[in-house]
Each structure stands twice: as C-alpha cells, then as structure tokens.
C-alpha positions in Angstrom: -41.9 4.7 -19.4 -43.9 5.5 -22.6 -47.6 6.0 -21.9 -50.5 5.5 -25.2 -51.1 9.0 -26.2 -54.6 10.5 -24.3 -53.9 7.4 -21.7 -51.2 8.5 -19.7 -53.7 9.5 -17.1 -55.5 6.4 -16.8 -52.5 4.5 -17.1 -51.1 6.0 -14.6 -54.4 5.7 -12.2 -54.2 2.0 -13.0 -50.9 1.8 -10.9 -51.1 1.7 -7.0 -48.5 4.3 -5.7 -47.3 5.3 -9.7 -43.9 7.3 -9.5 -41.3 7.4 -11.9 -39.3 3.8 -11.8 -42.7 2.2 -11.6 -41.8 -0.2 -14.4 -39.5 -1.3 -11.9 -42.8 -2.8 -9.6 -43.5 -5.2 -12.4 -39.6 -7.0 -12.5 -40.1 -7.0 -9.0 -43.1 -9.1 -9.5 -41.4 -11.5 -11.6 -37.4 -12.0 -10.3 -36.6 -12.3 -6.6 -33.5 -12.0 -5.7 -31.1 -9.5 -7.1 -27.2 -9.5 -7.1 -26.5 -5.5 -7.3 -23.2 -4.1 -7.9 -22.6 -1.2 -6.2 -19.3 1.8 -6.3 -15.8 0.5 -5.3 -15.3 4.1 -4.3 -16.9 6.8 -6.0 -20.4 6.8 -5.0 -21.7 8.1 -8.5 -20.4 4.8 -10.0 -23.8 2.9 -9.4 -26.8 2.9 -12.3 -30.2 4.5 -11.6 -31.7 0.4 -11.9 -29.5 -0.2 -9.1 -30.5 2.8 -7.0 -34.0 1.7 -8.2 -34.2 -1.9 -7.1 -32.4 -1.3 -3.9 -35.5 1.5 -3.3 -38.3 -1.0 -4.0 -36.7 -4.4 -2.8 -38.2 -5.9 0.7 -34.8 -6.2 2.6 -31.5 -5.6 1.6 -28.1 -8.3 2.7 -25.0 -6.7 2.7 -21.5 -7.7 4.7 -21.2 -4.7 6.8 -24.2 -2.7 7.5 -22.3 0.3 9.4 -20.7 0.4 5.8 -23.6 0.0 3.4 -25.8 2.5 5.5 -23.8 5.3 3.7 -24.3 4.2 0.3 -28.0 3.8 1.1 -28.3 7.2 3.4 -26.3 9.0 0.2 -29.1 7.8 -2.2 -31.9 8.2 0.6 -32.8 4.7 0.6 -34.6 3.1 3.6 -34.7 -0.6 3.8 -34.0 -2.9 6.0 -30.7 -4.2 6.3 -29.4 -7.7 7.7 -26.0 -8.7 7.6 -24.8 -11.5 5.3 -20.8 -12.5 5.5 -18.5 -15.6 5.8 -19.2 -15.6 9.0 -23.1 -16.0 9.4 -23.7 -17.0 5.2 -24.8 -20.7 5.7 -26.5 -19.5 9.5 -28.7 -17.2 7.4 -29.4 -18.9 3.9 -32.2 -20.9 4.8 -34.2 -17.8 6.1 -33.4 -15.9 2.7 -34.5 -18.8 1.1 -37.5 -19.4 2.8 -38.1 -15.5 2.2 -37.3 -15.6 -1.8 -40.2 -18.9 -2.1 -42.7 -17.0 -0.5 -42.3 -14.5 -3.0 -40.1 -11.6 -1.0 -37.8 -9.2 -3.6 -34.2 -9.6 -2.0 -31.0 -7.5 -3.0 -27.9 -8.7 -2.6 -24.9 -6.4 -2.2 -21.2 -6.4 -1.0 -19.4 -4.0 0.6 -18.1 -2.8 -2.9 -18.6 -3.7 -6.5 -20.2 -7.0 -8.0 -21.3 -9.5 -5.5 -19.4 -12.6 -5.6 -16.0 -11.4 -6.4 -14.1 -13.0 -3.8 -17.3 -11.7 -1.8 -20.5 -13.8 -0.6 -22.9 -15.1 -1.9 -21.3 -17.9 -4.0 -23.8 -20.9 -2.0 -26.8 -18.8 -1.6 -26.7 -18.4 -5.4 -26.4 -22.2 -5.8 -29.1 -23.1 -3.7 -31.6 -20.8 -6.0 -30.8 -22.5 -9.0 -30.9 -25.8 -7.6 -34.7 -24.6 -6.2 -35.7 -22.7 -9.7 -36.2 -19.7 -7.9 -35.7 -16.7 -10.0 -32.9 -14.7 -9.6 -30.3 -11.9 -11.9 -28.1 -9.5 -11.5 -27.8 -5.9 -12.1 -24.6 -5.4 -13.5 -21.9 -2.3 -12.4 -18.2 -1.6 -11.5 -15.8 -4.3 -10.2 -12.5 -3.3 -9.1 -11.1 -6.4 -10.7 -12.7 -5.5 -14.8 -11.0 -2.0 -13.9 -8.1 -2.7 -12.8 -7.6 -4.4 -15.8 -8.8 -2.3 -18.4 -5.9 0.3 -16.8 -3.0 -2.4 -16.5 -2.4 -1.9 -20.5 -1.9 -5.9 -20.1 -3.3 -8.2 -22.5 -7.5 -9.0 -21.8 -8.0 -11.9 -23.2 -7.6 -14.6 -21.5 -7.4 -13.6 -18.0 -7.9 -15.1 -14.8 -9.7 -13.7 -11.8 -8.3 -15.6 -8.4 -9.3 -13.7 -6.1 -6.9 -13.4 -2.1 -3.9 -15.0 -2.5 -3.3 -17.3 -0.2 -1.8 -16.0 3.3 0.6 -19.1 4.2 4.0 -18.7 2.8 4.4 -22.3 1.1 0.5 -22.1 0.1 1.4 -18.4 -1.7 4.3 -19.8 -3.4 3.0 -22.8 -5.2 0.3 -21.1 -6.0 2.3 -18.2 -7.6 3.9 -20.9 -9.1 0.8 -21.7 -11.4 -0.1 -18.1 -11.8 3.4 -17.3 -13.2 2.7 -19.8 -15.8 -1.0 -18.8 -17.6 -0.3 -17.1 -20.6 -2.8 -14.2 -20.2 -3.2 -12.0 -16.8 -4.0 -13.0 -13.3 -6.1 -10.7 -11.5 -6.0 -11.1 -7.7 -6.9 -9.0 -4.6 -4.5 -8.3 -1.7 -4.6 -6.2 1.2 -1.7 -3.6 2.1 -0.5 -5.4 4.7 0.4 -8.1 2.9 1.3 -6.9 -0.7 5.0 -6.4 -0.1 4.7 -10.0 0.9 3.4 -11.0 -2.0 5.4 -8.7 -4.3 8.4 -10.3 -2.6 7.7 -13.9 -3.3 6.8 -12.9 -7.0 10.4 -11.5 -7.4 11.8 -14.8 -6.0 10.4 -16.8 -8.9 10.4 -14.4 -11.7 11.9 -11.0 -11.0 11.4 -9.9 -14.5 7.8 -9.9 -14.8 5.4 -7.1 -15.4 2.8 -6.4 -13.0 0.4 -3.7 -12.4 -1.0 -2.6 -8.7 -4.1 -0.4 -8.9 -4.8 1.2 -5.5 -7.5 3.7 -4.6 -9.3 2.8 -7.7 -12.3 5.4 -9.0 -11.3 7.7 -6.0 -9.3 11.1 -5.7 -5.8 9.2 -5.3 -6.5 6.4 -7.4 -2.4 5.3 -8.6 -1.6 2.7 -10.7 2.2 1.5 -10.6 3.1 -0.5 -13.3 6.6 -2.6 -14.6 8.7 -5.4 -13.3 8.1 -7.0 -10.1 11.4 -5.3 -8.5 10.8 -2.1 -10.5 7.1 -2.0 -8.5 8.6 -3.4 -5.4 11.4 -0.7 -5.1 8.0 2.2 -5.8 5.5 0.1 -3.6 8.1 1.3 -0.5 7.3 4.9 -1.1 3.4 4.5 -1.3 1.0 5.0 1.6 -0.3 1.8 2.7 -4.1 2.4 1.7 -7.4 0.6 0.9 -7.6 -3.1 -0.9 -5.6 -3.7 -3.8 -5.8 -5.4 -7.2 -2.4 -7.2 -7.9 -2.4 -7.4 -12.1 0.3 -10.2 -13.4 1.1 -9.9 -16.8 0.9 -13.2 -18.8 3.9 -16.2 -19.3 5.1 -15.3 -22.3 7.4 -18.2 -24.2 8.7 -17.0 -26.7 10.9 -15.0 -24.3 13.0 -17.5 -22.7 16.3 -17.8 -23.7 17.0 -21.7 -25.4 19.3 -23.8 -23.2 20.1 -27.8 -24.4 18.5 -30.4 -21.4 21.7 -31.6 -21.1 22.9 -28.4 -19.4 19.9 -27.5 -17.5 20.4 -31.0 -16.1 23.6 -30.4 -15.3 23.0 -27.3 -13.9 20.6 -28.3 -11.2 22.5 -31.8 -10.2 25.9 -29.0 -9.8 24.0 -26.8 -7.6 22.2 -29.5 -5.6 25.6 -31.4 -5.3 27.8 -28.3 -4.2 24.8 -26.6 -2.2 23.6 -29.7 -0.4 20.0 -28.8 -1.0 17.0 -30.5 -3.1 16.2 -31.0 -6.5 13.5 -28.9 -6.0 15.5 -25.7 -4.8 18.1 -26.6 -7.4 15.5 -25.8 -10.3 14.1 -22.5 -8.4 17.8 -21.2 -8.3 18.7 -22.4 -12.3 15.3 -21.1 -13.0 16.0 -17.8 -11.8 19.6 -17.1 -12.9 18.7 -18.3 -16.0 15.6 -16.2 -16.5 13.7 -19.6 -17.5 10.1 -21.0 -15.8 10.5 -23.4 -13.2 8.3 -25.7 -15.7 10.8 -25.5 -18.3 13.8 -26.5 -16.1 11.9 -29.3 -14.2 10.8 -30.9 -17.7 14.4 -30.7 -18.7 15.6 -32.7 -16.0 12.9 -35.2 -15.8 13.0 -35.8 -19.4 12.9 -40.2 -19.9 
C-alpha cells in the first residue's frame, strides 16, 4: 500500500495491528463472504489475496478439513475450520447465514480449485443474493479452464457439465447430447469410472477427439489426446490416478458423409427387420457404421 510522503508513520499508527496486507482489513469490512480458489495440485498455484483473505477471515468452510489443513498449515494459516459438503450443506447454511448478517468475514473453499465447480456451495450462494448480503470471489486455477487451455480443442463455445452421470442408460443419453454441441464439453470423472465412460463414447462415435488431462499442475501431469479408441487403447497403460477432466472435442457437420433419407430409412427399417430389435437400436447401429450422428439418422427417418 502507498503511504502520503512524511505520513507513512502516522498512517500507519492510525491502523490497529498495521502489517503488510492491511489494506486487506478494509475489504473485509465491506464483503463478507468470499468464494476462494485454491491449487488443484501445486500448492504455489494460489495468489497472495487468497493466502491474504484466508489469514484475516473469521472461519474458514471447506469439504474436507483433514485435506484443507495442509494447504492452510503450508501457508501457516490458523483459522478455524468447519466442514461444509453435500452431505451437511443445507444442515449448515442457516448458521453461515446467520454468521455473514451479523457481519462475520467467511471463506469459502473446496477441496481444490474454484468453489462451485461441481463443488458446494451452489445454494448457499443463492441464498446471499436473495438476502443482499455481500459477497465475491477471489479468482484462481480450475482444473476445468486448464484442462482446456491444454486440449488444443476449440474454446469458444464450451460447456462445463461437470460428473457424468454414473447409471449406464443416464450416461448414455446424456453423452448423446454432449456428442452433439458444436464446441467442447468439459466434464469430470473419476478413474474408476473413465474406462466406462470412454467405452460408452466409442459406442456412439468412435471417431471423436477427446482429450484426458490427469495429474494436472503436478509432477506427472499427462495429457492423452486423439480419438475416443486411440485414447481408450492408451488409457489401459496409465496408472489409475487422481480426478480427471474428460475434454470432448466439438460436433462438427461439415464432416458427415451425405446419404439420401430414403436410404437412411431403409437402412434402419433393414436392420430392425432382419435384427428383431427397435427403431431406436436400429439408428445407433446405421449411425455408427455410417459414421453419421444419431440426430441426423433419426431426422431422416422421421421426416413427414
């Protein structure tokens, strides 16, 4: 902070307890609950307003304090901590609330990155605009911004979407919609379940380009990038580690081969006919051999 020249000592005089960040005291005066990004894996990925508001907040709420007691013990921070996940979010709200109108300086943080991403937090936020208590958010890494930056995939549009869904017909339809935005999907998956949802990709478009980021900021950060199968037949040779970001390139329709309706039609009423199945599994099979969306088929057939 600059200090009038021959004031700096009275200035500082002035201020109760004056150290370095003691600009930071005013904020605190005016905004009350803070939404602080934090690393996603290398600890020197936070900012020094971060470190600075976690210092001179009154509590801190995190999702796992066994994990965020590092991050704070690393930067020598000592504040309280209370725990604040899916599991006790609406359970503890109205005490944060009640905290934030009598004037309390609350940080928010997740386990790692920007609060929010598929992360709590989403309801508590709400409720403080709804009330018009003040709130903002210190801005930092997010595994899901970085991971794209490094898929060499198109940025704009994209869609963040956070966990795929875990039940098999749930994950397909809504791959399904994925599969068809024209810019990239950004989810989250853990490495239990990636070859799951790498295989159910490649059952709908095994041609597509994706891009898994694993390890991301940290000493074995690996991005493998390329077709769903090309990634598939790599992702059996990788150690399953820590959460990943699953990248999926955009539709792009200008790609598609051009086929008559009449055909597609045909197509799919052959394959039901001879395969004794639906319509529905019909157009995922044409769809596939044919290297065509599943949109493009099932307009072709419904055509009036």
């Amino acid at each position: 902070m600059a200090w009038p020249s021959g004031k700096a000592e009275a200035c500082k005089a002035s201020i109760p307890q004056f150290e370095s960040g003691c600009h930071l005291i005013f904020i605190l005066k005016v905004l009350v609950l803070y939404l602080v990004s934090t690393p996603i894996g290398n600890l020197e990925d936070i900012t020094f307003r971060a470190v600075n508001c976690l210092k001179a907040c009154d509590y801190i709420l995190c999702e796992d304090t066994r994990h965020s007691l590092k991050l704070l013990a690393h930067y020598e921070i000592q504040k309280p901590l209370i725990s604040f996940h899916l599991w006790n979010e609406s359970s503890r709200e109205e005490r944060v609330i009640s905290d934030l109108q009598e004037g309390k300086n609350i940080a928010l943080i997740s386990d790692a990155g920007t609060p929010l991403f598929a992360d709590p937090g989403e309801e508590l936020v709400r409720r403080c605009r709804e009330l018009h208590l003040p709130i903002t958010a210190l801005p930092g890494p997010c595994a899901a911004i970085c991971g794209l930056t490094l898929s060499g995939f198109k940025t704009q549009p994209f869609q963040f979407v956070g966990f795929l869904p875990k039940k098999e017909s749930e994950l397909l339809e809504s791959l399904e919609q994925l599969l068809e935005y024209p810019g990239t999907s950004i989810c989250y998956e853990s490495p239990q379940r990636i070859r799951k949802s790498l295989q159910a990709i490649q059952s709908l478009d095994p041609n597509r380009k994706i891009a898994l980021a694993r390890e991301l900021t940290k000493r074995f950060e690996t991005i493998l990038t390329g077709t769903v199968s090309a990634v598939l037949a790599q992702e059996e040779q990788e150690a399953a580690l820590g959460e990943i970001v699953l990248l999926i390139e955009g539709y792009q329709k200008d790609a598609e081969p051009v086929f008559s309706k009449d055909f597609l039609r045909l197509c799919v009423e052959d394959y039901s006919r001879t395969h004794n199945c639906s319509t529905k599994e019909a157009i995922a099979f044409v769809s596939t051999q044919l290297n065509l969306s599943k949109k493009t088929v099932y307009a072709a057939i419904h055509i009036l």
